[in-house]
DODOKE-37758 format. One record per residue: x, y, z of N, C-alpha, C in turn; residue in one letter; residue number from 1. Coordinates in nm, 2 decimals, always signed. Atoms other than C-alpha are relative to their C-alpha. Example, Ala and Ser with C-alpha at 12.3 -4.5 7.8 and 13.67 -1.06 7.14 Angstrom:
2
REC     n.xx     n.yy     n.zz    ca.xx    ca.yy    ca.zz     c.xx     c.yy     c.zz   residuo   num
REC    +0.09    -0.12    +0.00    +1.23    -0.45    +0.78    +0.09    +0.12    +0.00         A     1
REC    -0.09    -0.11    +0.00    +1.37    -0.11    +0.71    -0.08    +0.11    +0.08         S     2
//
This chain:
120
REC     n.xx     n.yy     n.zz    ca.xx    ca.yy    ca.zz     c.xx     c.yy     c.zz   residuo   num
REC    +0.08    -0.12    +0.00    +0.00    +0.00    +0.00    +0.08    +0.13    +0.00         X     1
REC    -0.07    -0.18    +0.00    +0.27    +0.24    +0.09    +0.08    +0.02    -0.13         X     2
REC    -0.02    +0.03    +0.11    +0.41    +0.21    -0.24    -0.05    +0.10    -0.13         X     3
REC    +0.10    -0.07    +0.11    +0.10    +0.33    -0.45    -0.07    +0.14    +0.10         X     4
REC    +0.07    -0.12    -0.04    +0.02    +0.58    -0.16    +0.10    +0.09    -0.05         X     5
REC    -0.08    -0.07    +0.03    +0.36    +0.74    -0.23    +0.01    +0.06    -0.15         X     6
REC    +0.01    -0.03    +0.18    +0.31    +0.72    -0.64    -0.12    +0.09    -0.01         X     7
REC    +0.10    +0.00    -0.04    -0.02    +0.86    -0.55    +0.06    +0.19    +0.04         X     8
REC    -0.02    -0.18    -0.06    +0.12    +1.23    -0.34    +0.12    +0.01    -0.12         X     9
REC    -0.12    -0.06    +0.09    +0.42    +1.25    -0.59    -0.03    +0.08    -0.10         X    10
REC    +0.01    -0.06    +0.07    +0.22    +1.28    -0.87    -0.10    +0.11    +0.02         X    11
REC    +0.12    -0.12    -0.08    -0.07    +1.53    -0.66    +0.16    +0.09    +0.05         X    12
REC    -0.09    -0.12    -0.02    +0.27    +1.72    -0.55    +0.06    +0.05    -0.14         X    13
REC    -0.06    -0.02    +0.16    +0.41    +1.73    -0.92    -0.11    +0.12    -0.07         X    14
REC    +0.12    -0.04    +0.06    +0.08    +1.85    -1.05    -0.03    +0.12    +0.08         X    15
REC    +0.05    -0.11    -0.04    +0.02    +2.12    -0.78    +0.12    +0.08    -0.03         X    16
REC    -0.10    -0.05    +0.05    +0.35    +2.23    -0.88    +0.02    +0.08    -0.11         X    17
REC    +0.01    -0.07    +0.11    +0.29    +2.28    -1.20    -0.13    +0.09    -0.02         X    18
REC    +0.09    -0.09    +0.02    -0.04    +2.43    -1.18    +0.03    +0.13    +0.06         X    19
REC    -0.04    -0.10    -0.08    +0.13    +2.70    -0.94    +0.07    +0.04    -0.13         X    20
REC    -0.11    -0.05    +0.14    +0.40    +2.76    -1.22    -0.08    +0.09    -0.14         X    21
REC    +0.08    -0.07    +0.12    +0.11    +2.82    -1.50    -0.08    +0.08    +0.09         X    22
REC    +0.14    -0.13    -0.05    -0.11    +3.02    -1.30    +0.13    +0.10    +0.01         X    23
REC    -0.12    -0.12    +0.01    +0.22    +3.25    -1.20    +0.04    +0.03    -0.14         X    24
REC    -0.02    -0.07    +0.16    +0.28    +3.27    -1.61    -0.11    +0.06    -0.03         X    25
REC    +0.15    -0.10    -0.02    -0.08    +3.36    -1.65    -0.02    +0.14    +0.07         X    26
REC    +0.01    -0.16    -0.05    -0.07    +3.62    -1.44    +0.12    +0.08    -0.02         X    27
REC    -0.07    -0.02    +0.02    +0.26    +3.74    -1.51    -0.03    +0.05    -0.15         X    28
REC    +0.09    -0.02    +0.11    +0.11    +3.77    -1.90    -0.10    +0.11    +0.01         X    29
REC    +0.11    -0.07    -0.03    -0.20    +3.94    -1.76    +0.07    +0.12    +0.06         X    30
REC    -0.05    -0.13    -0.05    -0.04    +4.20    -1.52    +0.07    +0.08    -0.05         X    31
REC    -0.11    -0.08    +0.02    +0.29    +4.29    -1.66    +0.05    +0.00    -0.16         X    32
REC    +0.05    -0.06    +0.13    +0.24    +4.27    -2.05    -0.11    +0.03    -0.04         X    33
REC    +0.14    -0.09    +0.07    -0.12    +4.37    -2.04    -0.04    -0.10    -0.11         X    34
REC    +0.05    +0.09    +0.15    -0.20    +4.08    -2.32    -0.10    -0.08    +0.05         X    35
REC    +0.12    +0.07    -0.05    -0.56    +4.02    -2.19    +0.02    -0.07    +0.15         X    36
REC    +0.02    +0.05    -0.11    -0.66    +3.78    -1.93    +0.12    -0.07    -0.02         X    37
REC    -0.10    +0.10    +0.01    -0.38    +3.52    -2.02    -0.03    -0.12    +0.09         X    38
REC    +0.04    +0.14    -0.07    -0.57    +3.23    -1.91    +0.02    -0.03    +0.13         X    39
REC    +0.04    -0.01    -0.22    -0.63    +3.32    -1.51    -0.06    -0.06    +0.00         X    40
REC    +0.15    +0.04    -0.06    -0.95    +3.23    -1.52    -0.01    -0.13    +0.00         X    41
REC    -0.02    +0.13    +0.04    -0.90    +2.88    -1.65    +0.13    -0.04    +0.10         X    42
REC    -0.09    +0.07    -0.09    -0.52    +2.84    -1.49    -0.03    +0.02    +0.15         X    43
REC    +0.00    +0.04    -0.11    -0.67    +2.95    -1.14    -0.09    -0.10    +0.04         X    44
REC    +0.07    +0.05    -0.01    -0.95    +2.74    -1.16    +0.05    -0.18    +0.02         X    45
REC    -0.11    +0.12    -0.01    -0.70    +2.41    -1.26    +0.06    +0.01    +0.12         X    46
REC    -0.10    -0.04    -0.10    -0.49    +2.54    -1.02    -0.09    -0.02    +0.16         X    47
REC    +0.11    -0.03    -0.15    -0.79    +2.55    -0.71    -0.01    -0.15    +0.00         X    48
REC    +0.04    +0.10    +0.02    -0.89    +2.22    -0.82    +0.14    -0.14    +0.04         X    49
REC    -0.14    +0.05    -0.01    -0.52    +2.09    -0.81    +0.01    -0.03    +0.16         X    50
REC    -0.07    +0.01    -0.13    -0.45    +2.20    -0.47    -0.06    -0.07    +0.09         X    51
REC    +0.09    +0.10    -0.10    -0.81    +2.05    -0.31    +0.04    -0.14    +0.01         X    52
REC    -0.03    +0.18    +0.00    -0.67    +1.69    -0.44    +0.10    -0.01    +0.07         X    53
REC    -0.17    +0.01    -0.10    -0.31    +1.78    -0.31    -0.03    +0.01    +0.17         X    54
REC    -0.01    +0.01    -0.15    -0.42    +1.83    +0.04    -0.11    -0.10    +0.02         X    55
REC    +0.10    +0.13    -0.05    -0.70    +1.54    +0.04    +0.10    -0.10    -0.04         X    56
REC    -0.12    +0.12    +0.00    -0.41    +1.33    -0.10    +0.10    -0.02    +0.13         X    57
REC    -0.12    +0.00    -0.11    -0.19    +1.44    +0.19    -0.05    -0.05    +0.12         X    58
REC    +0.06    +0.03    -0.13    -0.41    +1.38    +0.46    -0.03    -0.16    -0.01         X    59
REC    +0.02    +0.17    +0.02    -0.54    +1.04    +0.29    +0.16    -0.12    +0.06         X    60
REC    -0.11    +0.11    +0.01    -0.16    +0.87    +0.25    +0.08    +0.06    +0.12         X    61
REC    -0.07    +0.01    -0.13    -0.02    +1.02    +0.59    +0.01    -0.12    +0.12         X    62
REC    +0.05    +0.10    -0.11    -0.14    +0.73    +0.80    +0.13    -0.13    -0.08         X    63
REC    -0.07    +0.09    +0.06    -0.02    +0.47    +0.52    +0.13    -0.01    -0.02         X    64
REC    -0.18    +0.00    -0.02    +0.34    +0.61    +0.50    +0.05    +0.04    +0.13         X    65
REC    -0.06    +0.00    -0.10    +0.39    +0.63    +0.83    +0.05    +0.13    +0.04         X    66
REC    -0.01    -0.17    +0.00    +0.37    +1.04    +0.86    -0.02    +0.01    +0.15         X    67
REC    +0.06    -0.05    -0.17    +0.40    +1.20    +1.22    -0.07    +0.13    -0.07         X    68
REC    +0.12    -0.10    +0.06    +0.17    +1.48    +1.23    +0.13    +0.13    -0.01         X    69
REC    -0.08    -0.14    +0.11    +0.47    +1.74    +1.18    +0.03    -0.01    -0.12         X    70
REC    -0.02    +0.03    +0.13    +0.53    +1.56    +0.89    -0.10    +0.04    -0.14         X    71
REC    +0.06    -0.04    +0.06    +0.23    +1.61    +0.78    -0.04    +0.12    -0.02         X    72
REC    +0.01    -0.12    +0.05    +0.19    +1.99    +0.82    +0.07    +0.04    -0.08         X    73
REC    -0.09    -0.02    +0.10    +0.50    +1.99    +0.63    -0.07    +0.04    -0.11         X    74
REC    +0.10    +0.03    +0.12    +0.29    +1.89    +0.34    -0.06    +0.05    -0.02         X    75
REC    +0.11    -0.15    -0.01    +0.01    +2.12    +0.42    +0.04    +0.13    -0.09         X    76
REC    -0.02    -0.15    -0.01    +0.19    +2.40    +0.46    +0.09    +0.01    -0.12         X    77
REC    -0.07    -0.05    +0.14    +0.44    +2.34    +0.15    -0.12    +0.01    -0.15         X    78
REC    +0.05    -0.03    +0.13    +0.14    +2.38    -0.08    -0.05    +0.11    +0.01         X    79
REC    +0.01    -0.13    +0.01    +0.12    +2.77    -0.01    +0.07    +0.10    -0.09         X    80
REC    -0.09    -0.07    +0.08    +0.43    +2.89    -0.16    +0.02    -0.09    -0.14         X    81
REC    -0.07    +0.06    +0.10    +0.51    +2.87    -0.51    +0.09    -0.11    -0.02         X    82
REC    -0.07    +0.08    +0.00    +0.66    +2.53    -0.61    +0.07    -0.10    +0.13         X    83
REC    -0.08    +0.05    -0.09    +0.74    +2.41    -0.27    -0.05    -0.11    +0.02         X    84
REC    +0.04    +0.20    -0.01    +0.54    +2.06    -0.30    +0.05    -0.08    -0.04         X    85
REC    -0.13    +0.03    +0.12    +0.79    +2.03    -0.57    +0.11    -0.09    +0.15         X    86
REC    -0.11    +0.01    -0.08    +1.05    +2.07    -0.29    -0.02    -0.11    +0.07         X    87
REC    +0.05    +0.12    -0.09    +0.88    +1.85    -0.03    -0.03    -0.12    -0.04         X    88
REC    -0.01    +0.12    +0.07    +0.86    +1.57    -0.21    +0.09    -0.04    -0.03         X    89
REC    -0.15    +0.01    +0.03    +1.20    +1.57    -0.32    +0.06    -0.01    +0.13         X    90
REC    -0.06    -0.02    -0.08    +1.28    +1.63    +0.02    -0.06    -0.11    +0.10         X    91
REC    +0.07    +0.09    -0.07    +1.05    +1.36    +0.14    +0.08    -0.12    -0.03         X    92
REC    -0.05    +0.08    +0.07    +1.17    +1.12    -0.12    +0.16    -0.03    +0.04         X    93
REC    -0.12    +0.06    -0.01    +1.53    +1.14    -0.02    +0.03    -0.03    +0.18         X    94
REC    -0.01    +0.03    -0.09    +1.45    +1.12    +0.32    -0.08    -0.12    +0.13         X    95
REC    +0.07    +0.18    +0.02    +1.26    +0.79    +0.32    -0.15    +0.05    +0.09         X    96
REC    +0.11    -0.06    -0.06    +0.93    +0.97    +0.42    -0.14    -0.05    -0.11         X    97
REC    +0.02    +0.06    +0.11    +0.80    +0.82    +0.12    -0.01    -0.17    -0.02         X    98
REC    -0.04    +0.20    -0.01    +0.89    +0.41    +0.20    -0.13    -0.05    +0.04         X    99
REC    +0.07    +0.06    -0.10    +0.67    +0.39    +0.43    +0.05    -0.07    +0.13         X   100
REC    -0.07    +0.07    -0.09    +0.72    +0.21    +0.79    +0.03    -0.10    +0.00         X   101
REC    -0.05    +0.12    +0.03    +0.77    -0.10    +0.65    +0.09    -0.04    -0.11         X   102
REC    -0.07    -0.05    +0.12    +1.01    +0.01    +0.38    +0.09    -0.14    -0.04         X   103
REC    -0.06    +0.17    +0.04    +1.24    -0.30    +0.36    -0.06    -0.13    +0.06         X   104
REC    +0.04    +0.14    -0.05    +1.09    -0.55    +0.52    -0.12    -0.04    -0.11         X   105
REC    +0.13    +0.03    +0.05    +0.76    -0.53    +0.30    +0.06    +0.03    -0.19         X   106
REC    -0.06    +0.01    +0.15    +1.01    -0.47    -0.04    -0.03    +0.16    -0.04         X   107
REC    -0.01    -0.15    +0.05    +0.99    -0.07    -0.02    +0.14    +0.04    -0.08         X   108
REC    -0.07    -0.08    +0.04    +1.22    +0.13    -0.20    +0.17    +0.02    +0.06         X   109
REC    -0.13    -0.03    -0.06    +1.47    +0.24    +0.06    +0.14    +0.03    -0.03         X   110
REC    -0.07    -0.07    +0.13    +1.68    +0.45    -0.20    +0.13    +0.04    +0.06         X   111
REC    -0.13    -0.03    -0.03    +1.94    +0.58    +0.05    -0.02    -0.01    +0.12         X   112
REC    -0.08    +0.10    -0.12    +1.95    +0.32    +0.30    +0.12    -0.12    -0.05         X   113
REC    -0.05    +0.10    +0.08    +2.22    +0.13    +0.29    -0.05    -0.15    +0.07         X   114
REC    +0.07    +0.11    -0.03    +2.14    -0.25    +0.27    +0.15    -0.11    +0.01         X   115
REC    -0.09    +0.10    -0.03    +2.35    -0.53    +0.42    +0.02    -0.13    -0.07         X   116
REC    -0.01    +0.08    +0.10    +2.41    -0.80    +0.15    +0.08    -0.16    +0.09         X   117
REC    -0.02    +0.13    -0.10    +2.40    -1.19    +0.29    +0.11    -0.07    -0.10         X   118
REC    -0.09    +0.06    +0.11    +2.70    -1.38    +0.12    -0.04    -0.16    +0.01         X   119
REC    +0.07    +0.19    +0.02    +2.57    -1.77    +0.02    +0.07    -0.08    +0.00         X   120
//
């Protein structure tokens, strides 16, 4: 399970990532060249829709990957600033927040643990 919950917030952190990125070009378009709306209305609307799944995703897969609850404001709270879900996830990812609590025993990931090799 922890597996598909982690494939699961990666790509809801990826995705609120990028909708933050096009709505900041949209409006960046719209304010500071004046060339119409430049697709606000549509990129905040993606963009609103994005972030409700990113924080029902985060709340859902905290339990399953073994999140304490500062962990999980982490999460929360990185989806306010521009791009920083991006960060947190990266930052999750390399810090096995991501495995889950059964990371090797159950055939997780465990990317940068090292693993003790049985000689036969």
């Amino acid at each position: 399970m922890s597996s598909k919950a982690a494939l699961v917030f990666r790509v809801a952190a990826v995705a609120e990532a990028l909708s933050w990125a096009g709505l900041l070009i949209g409006m960046f378009f719209k304010y500071v060249v004046e060339a119409g709306q430049g697709g606000v209305p549509v990129l905040g609307m993606v963009h609103g829709v994005v972030f409700a799944v990113y924080v029902l995703v985060s709340l859902s897969v905290a339990k399953p990957l073994g999140w304490r609850p500062k962990t999980l404001v982490l999460a929360l709270l990185s989806s306010i600033p521009p791009l920083f879900t991006w960060l947190f996830e990266k930052w999750a990812l390399r810090n096995g927040k991501l495995d889950g609590p059964g990371r090797l025993a159950h055939g997780g990931t465990g990317l940068f643990e090292v693993r003790e090799t049985v000689a036969a």
